[in-house]
Backbone of each chain as ProteinMPNN parsed JSONL, in Angstrom:
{"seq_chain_A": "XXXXXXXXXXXXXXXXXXXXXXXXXXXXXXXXXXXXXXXXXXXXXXXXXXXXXXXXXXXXXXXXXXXXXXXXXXXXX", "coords_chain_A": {"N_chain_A": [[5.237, -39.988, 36.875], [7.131, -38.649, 39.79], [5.978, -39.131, 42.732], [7.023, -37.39, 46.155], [6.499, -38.323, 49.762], [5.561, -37.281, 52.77], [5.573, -38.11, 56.636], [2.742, -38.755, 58.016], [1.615, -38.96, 55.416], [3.577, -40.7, 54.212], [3.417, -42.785, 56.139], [1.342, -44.028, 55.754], [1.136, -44.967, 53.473], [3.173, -46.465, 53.316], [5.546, -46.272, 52.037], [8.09, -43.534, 50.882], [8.489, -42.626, 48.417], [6.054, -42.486, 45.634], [5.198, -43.635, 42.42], [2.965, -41.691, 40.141], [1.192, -43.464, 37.573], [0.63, -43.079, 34.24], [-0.129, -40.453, 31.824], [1.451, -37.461, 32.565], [0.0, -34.706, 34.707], [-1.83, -31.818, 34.456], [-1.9, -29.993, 35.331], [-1.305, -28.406, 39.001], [-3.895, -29.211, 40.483], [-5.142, -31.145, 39.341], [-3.066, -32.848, 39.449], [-3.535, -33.541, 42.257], [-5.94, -34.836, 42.365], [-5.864, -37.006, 41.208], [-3.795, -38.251, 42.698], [-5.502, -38.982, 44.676], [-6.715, -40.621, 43.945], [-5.727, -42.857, 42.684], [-4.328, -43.524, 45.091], [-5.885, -44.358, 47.533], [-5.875, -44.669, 50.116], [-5.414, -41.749, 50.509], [-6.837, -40.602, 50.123], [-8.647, -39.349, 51.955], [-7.252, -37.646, 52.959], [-5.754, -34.498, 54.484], [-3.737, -32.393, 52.691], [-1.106, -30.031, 50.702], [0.328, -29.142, 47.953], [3.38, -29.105, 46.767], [5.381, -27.614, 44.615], [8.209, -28.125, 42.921], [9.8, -27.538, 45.189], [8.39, -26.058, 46.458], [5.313, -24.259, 47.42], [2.347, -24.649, 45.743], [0.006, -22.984, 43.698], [-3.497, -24.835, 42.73], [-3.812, -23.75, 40.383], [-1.366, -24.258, 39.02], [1.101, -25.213, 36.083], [2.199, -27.799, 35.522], [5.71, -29.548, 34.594], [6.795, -32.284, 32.987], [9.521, -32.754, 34.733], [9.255, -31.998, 37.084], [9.925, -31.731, 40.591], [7.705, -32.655, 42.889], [5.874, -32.721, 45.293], [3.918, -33.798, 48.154], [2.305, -32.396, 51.03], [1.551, -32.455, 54.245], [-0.339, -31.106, 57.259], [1.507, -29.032, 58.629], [4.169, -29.458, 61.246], [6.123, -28.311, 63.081], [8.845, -26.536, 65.094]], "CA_chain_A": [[5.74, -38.836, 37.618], [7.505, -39.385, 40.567], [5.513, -38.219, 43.947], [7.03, -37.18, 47.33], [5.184, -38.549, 50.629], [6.685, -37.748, 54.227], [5.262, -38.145, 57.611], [1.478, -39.73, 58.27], [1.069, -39.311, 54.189], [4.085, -41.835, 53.994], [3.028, -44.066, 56.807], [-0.404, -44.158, 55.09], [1.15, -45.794, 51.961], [4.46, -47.531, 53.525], [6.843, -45.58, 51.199], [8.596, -42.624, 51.369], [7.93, -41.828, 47.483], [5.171, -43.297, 44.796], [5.128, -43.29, 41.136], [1.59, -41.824, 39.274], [1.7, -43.779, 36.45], [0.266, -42.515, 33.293], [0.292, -39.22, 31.238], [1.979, -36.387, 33.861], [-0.797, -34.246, 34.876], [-1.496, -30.93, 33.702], [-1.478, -29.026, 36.653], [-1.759, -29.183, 40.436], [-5.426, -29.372, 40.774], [-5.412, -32.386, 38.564], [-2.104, -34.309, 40.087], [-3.799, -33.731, 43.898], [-7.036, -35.552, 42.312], [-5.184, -38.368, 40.851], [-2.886, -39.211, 43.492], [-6.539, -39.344, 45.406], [-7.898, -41.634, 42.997], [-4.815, -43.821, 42.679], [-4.114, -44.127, 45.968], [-7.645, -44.507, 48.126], [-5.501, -44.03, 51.456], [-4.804, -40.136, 50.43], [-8.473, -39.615, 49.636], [-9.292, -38.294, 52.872], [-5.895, -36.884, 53.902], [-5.779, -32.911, 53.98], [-2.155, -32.014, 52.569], [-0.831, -28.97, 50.231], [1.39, -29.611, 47.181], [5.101, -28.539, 46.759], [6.012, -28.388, 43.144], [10.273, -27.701, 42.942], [9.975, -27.072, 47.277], [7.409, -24.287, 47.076], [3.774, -24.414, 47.897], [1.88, -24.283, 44.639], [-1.564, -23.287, 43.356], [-4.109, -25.668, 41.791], [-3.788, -23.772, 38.617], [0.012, -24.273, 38.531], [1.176, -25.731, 35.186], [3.601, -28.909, 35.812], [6.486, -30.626, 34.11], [7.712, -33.773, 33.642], [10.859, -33.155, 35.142], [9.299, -31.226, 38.763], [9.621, -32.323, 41.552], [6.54, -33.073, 43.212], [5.258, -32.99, 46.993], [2.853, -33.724, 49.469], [2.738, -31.809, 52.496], [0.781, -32.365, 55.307], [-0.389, -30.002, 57.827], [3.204, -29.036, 59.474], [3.895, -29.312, 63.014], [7.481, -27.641, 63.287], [8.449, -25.555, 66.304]], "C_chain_A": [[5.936, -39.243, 39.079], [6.882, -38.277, 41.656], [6.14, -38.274, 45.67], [6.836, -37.257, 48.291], [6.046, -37.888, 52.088], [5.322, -37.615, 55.612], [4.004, -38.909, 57.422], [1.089, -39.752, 56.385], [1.979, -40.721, 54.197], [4.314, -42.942, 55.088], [1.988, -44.355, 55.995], [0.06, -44.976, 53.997], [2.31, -46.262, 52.124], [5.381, -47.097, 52.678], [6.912, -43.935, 51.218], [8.316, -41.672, 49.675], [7.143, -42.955, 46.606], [5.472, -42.516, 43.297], [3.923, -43.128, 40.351], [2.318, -42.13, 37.599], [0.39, -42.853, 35.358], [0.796, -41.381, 32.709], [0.96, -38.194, 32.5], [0.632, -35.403, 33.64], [-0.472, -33.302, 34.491], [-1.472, -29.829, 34.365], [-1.643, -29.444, 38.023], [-3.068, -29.531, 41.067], [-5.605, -31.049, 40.538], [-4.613, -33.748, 39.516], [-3.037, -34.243, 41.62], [-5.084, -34.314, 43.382], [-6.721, -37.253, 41.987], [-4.281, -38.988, 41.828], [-3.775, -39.601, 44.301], [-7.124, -40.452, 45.182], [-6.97, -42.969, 42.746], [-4.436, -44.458, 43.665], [-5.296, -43.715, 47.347], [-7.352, -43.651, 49.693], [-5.392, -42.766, 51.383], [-6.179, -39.765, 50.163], [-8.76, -38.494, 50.894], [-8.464, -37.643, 53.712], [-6.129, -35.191, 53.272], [-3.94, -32.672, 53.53], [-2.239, -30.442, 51.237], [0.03, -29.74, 49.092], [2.806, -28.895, 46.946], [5.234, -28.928, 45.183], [7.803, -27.096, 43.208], [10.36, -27.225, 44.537], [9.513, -25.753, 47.631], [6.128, -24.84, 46.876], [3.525, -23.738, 46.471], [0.781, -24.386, 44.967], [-2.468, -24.466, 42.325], [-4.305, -25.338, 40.328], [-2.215, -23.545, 37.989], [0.391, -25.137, 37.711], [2.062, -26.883, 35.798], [4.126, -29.149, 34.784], [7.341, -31.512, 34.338], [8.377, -33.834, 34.813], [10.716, -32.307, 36.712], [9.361, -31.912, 39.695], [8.654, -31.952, 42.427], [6.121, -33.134, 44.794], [4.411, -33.261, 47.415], [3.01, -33.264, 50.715], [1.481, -31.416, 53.176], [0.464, -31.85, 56.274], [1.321, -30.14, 58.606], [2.447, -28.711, 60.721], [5.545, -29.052, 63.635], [7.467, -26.984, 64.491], [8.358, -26.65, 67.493]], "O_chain_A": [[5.149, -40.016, 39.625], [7.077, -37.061, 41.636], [5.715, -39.175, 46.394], [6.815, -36.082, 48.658], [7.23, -38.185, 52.245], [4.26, -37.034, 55.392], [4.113, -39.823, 56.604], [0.26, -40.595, 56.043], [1.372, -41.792, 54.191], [5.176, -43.817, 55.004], [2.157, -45.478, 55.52], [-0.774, -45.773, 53.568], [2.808, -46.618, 51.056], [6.303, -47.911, 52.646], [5.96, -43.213, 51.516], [8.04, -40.474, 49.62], [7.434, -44.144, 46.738], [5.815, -41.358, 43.062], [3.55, -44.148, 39.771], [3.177, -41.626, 36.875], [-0.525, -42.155, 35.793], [1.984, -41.117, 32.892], [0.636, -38.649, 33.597], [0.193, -35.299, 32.495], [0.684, -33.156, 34.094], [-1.022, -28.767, 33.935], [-2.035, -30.574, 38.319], [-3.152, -30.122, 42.143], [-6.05, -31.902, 41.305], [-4.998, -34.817, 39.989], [-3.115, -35.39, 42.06], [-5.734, -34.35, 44.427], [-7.217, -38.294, 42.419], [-4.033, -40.192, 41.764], [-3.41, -40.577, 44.955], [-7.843, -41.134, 45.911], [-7.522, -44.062, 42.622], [-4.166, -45.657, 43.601], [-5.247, -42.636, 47.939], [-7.939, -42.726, 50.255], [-5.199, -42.359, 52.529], [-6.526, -38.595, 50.003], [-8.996, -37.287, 50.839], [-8.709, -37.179, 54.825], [-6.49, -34.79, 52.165], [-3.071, -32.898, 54.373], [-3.322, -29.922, 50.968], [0.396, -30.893, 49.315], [2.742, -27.685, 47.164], [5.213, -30.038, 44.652], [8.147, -25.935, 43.429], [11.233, -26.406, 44.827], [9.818, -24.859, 48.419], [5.937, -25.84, 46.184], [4.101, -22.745, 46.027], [0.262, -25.115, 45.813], [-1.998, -24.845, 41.252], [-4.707, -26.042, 39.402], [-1.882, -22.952, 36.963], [0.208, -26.253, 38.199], [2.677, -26.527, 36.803], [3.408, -29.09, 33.786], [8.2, -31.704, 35.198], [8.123, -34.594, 35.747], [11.694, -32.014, 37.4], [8.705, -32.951, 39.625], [8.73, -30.783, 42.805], [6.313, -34.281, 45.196], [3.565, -32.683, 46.732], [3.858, -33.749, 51.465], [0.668, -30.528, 52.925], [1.508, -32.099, 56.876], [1.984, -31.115, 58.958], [1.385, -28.252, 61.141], [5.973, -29.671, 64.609], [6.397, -26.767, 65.06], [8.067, -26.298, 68.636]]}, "seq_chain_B": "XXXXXXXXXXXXXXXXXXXXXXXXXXXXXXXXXXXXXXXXXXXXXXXXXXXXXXXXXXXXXXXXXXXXXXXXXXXXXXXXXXXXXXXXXXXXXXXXXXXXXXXXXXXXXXXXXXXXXXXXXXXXXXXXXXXXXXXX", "coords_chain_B": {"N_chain_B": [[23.181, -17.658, 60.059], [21.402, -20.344, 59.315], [19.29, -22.956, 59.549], [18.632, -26.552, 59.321], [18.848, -29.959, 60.977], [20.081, -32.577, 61.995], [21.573, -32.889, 64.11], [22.679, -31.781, 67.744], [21.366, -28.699, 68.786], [23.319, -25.796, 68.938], [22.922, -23.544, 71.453], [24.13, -21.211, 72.236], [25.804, -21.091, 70.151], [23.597, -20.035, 68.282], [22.507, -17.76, 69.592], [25.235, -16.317, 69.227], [25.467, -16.02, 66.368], [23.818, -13.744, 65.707], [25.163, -11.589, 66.571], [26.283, -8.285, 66.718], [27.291, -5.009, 65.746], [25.665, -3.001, 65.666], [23.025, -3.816, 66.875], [21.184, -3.35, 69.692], [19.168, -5.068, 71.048], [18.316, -8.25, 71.713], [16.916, -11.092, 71.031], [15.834, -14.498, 71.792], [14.217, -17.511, 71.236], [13.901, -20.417, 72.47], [12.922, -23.703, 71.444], [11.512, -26.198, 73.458], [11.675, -30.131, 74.397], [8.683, -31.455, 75.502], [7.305, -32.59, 78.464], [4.391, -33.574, 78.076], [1.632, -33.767, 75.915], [-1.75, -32.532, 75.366], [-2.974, -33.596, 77.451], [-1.483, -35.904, 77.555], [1.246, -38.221, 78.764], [3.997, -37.323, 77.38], [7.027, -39.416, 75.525], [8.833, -39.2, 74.277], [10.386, -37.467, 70.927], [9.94, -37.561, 67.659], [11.135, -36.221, 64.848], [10.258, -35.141, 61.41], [11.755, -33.847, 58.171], [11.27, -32.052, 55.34], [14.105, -31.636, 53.426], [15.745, -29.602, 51.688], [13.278, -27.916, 50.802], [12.579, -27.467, 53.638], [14.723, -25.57, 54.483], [15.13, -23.846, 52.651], [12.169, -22.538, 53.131], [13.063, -21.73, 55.41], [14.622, -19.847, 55.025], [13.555, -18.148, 53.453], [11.58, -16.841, 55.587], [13.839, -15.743, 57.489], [14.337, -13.694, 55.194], [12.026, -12.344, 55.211], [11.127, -11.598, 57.656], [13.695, -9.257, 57.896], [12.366, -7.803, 56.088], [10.006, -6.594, 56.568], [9.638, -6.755, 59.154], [11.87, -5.583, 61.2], [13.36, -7.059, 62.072], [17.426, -7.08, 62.688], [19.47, -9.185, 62.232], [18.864, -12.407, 61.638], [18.79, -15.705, 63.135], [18.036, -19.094, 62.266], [17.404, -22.447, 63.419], [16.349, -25.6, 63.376], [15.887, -29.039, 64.569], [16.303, -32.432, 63.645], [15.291, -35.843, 64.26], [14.919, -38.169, 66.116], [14.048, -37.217, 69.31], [14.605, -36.273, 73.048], [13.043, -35.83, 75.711], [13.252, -32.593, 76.84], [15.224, -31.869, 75.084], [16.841, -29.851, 72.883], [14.897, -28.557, 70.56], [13.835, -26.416, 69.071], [15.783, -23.384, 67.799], [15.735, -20.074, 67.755], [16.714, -16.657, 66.774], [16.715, -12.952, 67.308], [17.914, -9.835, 66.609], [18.025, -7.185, 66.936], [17.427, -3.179, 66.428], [16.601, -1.882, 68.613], [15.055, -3.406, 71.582], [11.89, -3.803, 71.187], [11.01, -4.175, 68.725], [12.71, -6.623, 68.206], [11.956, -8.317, 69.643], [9.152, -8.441, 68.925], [9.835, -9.682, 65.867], [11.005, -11.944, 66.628], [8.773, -13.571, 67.519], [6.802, -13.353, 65.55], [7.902, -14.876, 63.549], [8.414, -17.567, 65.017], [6.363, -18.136, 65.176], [5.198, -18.31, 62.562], [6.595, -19.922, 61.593], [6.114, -22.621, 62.235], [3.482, -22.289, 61.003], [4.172, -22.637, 58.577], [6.61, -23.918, 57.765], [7.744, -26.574, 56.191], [8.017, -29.29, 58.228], [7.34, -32.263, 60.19], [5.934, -33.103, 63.138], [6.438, -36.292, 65.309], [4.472, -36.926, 68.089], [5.305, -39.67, 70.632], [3.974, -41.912, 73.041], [3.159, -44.052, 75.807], [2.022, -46.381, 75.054], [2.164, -46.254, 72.167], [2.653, -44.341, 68.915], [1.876, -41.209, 67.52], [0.99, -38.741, 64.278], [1.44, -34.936, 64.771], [-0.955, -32.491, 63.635], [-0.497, -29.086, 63.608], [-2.745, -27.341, 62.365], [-5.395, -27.905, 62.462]], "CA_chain_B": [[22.761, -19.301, 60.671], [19.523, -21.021, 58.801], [20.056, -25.247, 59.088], [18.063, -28.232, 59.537], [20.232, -30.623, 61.159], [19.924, -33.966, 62.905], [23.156, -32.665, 65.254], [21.884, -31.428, 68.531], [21.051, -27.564, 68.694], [24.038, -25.323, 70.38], [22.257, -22.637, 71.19], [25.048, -20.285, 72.575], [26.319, -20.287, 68.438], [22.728, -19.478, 67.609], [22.701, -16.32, 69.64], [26.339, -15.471, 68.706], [25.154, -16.127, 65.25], [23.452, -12.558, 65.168], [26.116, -10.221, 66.737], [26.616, -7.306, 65.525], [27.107, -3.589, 66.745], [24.439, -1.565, 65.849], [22.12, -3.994, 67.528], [21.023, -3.743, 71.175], [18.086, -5.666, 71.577], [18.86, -9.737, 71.238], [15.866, -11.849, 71.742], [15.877, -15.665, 72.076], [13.237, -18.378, 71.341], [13.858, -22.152, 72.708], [11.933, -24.374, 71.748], [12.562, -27.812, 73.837], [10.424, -30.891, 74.13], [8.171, -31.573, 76.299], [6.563, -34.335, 78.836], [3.322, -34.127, 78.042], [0.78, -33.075, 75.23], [-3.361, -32.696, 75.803], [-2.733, -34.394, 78.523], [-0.901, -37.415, 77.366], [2.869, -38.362, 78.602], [5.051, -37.605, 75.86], [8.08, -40.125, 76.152], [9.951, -38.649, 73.004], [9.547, -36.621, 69.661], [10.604, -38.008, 66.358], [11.025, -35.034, 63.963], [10.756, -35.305, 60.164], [11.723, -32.273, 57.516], [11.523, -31.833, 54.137], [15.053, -30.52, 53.852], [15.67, -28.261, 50.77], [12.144, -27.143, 51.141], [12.456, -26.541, 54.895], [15.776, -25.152, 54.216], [14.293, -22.79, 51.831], [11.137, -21.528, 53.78], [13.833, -21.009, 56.726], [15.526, -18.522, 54.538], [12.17, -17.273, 53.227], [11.453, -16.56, 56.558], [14.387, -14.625, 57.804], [14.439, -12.221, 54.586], [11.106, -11.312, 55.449], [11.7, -10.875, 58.796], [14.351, -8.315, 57.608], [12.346, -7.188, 55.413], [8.473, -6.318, 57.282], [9.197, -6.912, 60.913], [12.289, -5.155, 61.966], [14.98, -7.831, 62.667], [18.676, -6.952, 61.827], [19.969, -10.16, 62.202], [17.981, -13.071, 62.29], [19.403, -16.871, 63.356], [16.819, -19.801, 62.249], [18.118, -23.756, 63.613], [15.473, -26.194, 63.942], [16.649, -30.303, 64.932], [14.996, -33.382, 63.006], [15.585, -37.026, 64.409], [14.702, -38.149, 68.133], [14.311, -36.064, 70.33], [14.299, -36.996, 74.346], [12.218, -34.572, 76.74], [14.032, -31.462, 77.221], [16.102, -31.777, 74.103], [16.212, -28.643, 72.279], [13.917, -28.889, 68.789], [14.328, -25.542, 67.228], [16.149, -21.51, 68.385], [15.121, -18.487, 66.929], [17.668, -15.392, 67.233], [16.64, -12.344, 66.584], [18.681, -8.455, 66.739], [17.226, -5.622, 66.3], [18.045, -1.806, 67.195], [15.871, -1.991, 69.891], [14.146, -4.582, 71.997], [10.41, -3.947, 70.543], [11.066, -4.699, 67.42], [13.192, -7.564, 68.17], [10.74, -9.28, 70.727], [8.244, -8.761, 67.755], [9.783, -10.368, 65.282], [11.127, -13.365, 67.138], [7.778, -13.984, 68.015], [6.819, -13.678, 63.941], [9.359, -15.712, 62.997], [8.32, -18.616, 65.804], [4.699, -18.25, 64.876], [5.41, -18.173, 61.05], [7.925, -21.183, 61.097], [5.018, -23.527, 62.825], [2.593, -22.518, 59.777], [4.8, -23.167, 56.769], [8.067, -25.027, 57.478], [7.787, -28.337, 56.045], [8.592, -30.268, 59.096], [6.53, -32.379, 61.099], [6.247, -33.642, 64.305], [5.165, -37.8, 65.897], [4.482, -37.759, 69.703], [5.392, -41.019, 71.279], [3.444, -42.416, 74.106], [3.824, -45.774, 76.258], [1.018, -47.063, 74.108], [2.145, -45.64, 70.301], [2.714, -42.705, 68.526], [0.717, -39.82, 66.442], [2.011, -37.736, 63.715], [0.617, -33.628, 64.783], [-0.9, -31.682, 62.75], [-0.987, -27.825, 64.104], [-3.576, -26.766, 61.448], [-6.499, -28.775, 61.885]], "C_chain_B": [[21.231, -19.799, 60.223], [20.121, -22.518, 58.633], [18.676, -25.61, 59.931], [18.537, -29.233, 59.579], [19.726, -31.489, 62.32], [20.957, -33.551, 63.916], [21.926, -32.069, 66.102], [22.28, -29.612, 68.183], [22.158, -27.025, 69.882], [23.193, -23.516, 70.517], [22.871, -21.372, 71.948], [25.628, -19.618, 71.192], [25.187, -19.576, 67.978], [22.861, -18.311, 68.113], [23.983, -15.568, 69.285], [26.087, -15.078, 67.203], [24.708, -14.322, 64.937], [23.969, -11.37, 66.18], [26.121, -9.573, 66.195], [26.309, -5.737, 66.44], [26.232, -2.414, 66.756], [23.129, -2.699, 66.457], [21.761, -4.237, 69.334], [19.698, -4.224, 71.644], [18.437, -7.277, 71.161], [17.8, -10.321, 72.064], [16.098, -13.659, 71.477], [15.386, -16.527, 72.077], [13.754, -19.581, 71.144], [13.262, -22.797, 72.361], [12.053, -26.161, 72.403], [11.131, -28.853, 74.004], [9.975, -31.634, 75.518], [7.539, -32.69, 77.075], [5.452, -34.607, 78.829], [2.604, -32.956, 76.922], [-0.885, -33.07, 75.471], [-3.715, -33.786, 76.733], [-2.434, -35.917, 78.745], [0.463, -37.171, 77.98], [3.196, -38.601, 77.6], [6.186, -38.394, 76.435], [8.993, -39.159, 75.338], [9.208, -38.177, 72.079], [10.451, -37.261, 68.573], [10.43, -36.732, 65.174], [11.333, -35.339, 62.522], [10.838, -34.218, 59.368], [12.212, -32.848, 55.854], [12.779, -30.83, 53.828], [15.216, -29.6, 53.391], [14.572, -27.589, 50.702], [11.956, -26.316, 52.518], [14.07, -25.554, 55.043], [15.519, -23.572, 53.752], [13.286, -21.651, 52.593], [11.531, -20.745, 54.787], [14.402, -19.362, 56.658], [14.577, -17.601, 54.081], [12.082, -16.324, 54.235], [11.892, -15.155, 57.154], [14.524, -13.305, 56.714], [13.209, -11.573, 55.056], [10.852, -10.633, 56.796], [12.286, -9.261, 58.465], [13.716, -7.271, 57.046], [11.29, -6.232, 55.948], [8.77, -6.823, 58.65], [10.4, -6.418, 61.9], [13.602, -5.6, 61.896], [15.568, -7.716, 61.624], [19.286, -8.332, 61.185], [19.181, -11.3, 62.646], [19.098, -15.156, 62.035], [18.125, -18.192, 62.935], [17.709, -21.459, 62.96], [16.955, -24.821, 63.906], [15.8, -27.994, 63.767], [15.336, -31.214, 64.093], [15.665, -34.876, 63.772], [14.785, -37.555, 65.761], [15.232, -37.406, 68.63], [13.756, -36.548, 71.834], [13.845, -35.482, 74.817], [13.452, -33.783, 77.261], [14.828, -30.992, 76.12], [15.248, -30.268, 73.018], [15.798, -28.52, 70.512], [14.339, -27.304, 68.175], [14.666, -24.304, 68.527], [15.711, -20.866, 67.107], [15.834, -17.25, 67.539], [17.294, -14.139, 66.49], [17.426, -10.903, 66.724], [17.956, -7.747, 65.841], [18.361, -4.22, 66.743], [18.043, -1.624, 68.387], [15.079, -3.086, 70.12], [12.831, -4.579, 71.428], [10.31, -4.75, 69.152], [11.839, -6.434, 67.034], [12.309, -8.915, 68.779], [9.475, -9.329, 69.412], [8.477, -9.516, 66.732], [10.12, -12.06, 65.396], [9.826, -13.838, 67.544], [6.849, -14.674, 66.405], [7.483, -14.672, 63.481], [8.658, -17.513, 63.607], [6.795, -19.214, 64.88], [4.839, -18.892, 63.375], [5.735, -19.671, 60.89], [6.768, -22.127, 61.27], [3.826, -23.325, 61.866], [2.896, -22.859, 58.829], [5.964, -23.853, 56.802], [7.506, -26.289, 57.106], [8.329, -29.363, 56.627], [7.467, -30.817, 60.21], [7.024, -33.083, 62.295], [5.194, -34.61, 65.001], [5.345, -37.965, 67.48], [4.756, -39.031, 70.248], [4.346, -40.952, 72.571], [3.649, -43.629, 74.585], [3.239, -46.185, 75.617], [1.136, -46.7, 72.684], [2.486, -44.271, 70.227], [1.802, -42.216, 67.755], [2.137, -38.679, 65.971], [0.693, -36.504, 64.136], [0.474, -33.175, 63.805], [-1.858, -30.349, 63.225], [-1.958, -26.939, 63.577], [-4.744, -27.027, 61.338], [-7.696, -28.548, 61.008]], "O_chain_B": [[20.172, -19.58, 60.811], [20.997, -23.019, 57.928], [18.014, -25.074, 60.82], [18.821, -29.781, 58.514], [19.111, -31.128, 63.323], [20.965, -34.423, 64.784], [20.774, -31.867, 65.721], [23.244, -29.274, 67.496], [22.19, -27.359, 71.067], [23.064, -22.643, 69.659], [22.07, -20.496, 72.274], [25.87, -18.436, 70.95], [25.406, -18.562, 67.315], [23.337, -17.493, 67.326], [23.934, -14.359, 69.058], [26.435, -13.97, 66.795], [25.257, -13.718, 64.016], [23.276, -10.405, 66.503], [25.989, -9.782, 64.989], [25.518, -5.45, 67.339], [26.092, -1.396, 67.434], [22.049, -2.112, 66.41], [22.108, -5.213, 69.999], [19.193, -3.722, 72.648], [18.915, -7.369, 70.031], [17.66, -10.216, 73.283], [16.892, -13.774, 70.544], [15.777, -17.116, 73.084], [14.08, -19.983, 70.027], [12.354, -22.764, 73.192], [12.6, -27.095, 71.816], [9.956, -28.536, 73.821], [10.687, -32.204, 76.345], [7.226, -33.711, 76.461], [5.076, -35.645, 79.374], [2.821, -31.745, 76.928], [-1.137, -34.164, 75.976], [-4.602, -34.636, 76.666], [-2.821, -36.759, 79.555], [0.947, -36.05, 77.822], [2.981, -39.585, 76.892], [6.459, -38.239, 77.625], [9.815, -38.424, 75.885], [7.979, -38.213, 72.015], [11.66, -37.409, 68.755], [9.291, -36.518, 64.761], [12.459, -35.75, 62.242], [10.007, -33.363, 59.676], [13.053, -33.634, 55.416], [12.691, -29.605, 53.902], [15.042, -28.558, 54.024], [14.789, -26.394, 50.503], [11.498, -25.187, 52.692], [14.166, -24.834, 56.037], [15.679, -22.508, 54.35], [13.439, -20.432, 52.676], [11.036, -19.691, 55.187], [14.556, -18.389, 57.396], [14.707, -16.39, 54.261], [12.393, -15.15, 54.032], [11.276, -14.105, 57.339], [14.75, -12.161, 57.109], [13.229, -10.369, 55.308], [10.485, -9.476, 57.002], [11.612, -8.254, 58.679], [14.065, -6.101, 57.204], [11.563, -5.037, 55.838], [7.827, -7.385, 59.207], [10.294, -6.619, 63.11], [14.641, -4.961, 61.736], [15.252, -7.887, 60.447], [19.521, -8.534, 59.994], [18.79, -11.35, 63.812], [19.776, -15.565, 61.092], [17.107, -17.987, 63.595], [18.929, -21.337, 62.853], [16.651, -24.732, 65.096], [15.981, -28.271, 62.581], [14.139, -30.975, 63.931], [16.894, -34.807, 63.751], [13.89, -36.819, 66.174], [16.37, -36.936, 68.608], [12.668, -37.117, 71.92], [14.197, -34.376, 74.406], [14.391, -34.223, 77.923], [15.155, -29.805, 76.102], [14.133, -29.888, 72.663], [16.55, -28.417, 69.543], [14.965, -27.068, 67.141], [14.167, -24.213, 69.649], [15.465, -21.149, 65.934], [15.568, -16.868, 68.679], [17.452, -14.08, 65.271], [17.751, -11.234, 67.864], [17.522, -7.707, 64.689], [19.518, -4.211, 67.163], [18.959, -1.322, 69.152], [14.484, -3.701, 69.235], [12.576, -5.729, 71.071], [9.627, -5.703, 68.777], [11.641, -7.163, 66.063], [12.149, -10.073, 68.393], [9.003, -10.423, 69.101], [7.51, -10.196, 66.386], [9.757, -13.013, 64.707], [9.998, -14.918, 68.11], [6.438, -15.809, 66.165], [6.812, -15.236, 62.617], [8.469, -18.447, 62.828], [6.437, -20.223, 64.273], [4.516, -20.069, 63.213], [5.151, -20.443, 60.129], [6.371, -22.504, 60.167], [3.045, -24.277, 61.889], [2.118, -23.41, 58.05], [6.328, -24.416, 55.769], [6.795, -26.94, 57.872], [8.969, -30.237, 56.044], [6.834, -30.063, 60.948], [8.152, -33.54, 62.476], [4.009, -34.416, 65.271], [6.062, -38.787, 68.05], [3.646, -39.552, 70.14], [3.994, -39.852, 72.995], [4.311, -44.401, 73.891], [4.033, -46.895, 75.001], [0.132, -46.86, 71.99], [2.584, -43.378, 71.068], [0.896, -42.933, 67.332], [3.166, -38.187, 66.434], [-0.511, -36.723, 64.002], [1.343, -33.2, 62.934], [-3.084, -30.258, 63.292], [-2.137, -25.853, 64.129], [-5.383, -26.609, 60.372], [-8.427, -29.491, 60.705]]}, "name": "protein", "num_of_chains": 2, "seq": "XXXXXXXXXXXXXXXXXXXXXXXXXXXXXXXXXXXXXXXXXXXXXXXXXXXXXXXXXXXXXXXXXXXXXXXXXXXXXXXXXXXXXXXXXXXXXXXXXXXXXXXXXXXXXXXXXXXXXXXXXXXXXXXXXXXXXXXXXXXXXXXXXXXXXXXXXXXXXXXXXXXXXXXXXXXXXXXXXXXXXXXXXXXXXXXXXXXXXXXXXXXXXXXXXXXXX"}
């Protein structure tokens, strides 16, 4: 499943998007533990998830085919 | 008018943007960039945005504006790329009936955008940069 990074998440890991490999997670609780656990640098980052370019809850179902975010505190304005 | 746009900000279209004749209150929020943060010299601002998402929340935004705070007509424009000190980062247009309501929600609107747009922002300094984060 293909994941989203922008600003200090994707300095933190030198790319702009990452691929969690394995099964696709089964909701957002799960993918924001695994992209923790996969990638060490995001452990102690605070961010939000975007699933299709909306702020989702940790008991939001996913599929395959969503697109996926990380979003880090904003600083817009 | 709702964009997220590397072009520079005209901000004479943004307020024309919400003409209109039943409104007589037209409020105005600049936002331009500045030379210094917690007491660092800022040199420049590098702006990054999640576009269809910040695209999205922009438009979020102004319906609810419309919908809970008054404003007739609301303008959103906020700039992503380098940005040099003074350069204008984001307008906010708002029309109302009357000024109260208009001065209120442009203020909503400003406030709002800076909690949920998906756009951030990396200070420069002579010594490096930092990405902000207004939420800590």
């Amino acid at each position: 499943m293909k994941v989203l990074l922008f600003a200090g998440l994707a300095e933190a890991l030198g790319a702009r998007e990452v691929e969690l490999d394995g099964a696709p997670p089964a909701n957002v609780g799960e993918l924001d533990a695994r992209v923790r656990e996969a990638w060490p640098a995001l452990a102690p980052q605070r961010f939000r998830v975007a699933v299709n370019q909306r702020y989702a809850r940790d008991d939001e179902a996913l599929a395959p085919e969503d697109e996926i975010a990380l979003i880090p505190p904003v600083s817009g304005g | 008018m709702i964009a997220v746009s590397q072009q520079p900000i005209d901000v004479a279209s943004v307020l024309a943007a919400v003409e209109g004749p039943s409104e007589g209150g037209v409020v105005l929020f600049v936002g331009r960039v500045r030379d210094h943060a917690a007491g660092r010299t800022v040199t420049h601002l590098d702006y990054e945005a999640y576009g269809g998402m910040a695209e999205s929340e922009l438009n979020a935004l102004a319906r609810e504006a419309r919908a809970s705070h008054g404003a007739a007509r609301v303008a959103l424009v906020h700039r992503t790329g380098r940005l040099a000190i003074g350069d204008v980062a984001v307008a906010v247009a708002v029309a109302s009936s009357h000024r109260g309501e208009a001065f209120a929600a442009c203020r909503w609107l400003i406030d709002t955008l800076k909690q949920r747009v998906p756009i951030w922002k990396k200070e420069w300094y002579a010594d490096g940069g930092q990405w902000i984060s207004d939420r800590p």
